[in-house]
N, C-alpha and C positions, 0 to 999 in steps of 0.2 A: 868575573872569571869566564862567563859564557860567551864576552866578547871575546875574549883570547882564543878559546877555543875555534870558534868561526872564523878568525883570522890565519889563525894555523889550516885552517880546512881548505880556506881559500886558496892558502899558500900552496899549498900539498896536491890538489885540484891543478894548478897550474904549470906546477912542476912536472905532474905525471902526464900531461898533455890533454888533461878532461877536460872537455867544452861544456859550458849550458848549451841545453836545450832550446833555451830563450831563440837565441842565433839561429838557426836552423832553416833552412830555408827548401823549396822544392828544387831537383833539379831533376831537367829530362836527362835519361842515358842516350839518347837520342835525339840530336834538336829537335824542336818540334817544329821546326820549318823546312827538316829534311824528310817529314811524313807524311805521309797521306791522311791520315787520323790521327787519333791520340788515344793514348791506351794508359791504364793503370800501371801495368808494368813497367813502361819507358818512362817512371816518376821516382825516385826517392828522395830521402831531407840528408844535406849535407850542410856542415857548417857554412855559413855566409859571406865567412871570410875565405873558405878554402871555396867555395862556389865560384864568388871573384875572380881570386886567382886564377881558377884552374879555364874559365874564360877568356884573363889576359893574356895566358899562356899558348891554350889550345884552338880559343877561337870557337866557330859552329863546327870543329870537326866528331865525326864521328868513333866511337871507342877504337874502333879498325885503322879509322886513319892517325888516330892518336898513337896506337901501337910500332904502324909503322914510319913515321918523324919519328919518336924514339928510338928505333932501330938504324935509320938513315943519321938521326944527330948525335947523339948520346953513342950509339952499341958499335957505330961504323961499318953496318948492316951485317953483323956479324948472330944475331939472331935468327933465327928460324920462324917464322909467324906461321901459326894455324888458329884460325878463334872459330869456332862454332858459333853458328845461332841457336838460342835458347829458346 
């Protein structure tokens, strides 16, 4: 019965869109070949498979220039862009 259980877990996990942790992988918010150094902050862990993607999609761009391609492709520059530095 414990197997059932785990199975339904798994199920229900993947339905609601929860990733392991297993996958996880670093990624810069910032290339890190568009920096002078390297810093803690310009690091977090994203899944591995949205990491990929979000590579074949964006390339080495920057969150800014990511924003705006989405505004030029996607919104038909009909967005207003302001992004502060943190």
């Amino acid at each position: 019965m414990s197997h059932n259980k785990h199975k339904s877990s798994k199920r229900q996990q993947k339905k609601s869109g929860r990733r392991s942790h297993k996958n996880r992988t670093e990624h810069h918010i910032i290339p890190s070949s568009r920096l002078d150094g390297k810093g803690i902050l310009n690091v977090c862990k994203v899944d591995g498979k949205i990491h990929d993607l979000s590579h074949q999609i964006f390339g080495n761009m920057t969150p800014k220039e990511i924003v705006a391609w989405l505004n030029i492709t996607l919104w038909n520059s009909q967005y207003r862009i302001e992004m502060r530095r943190w």
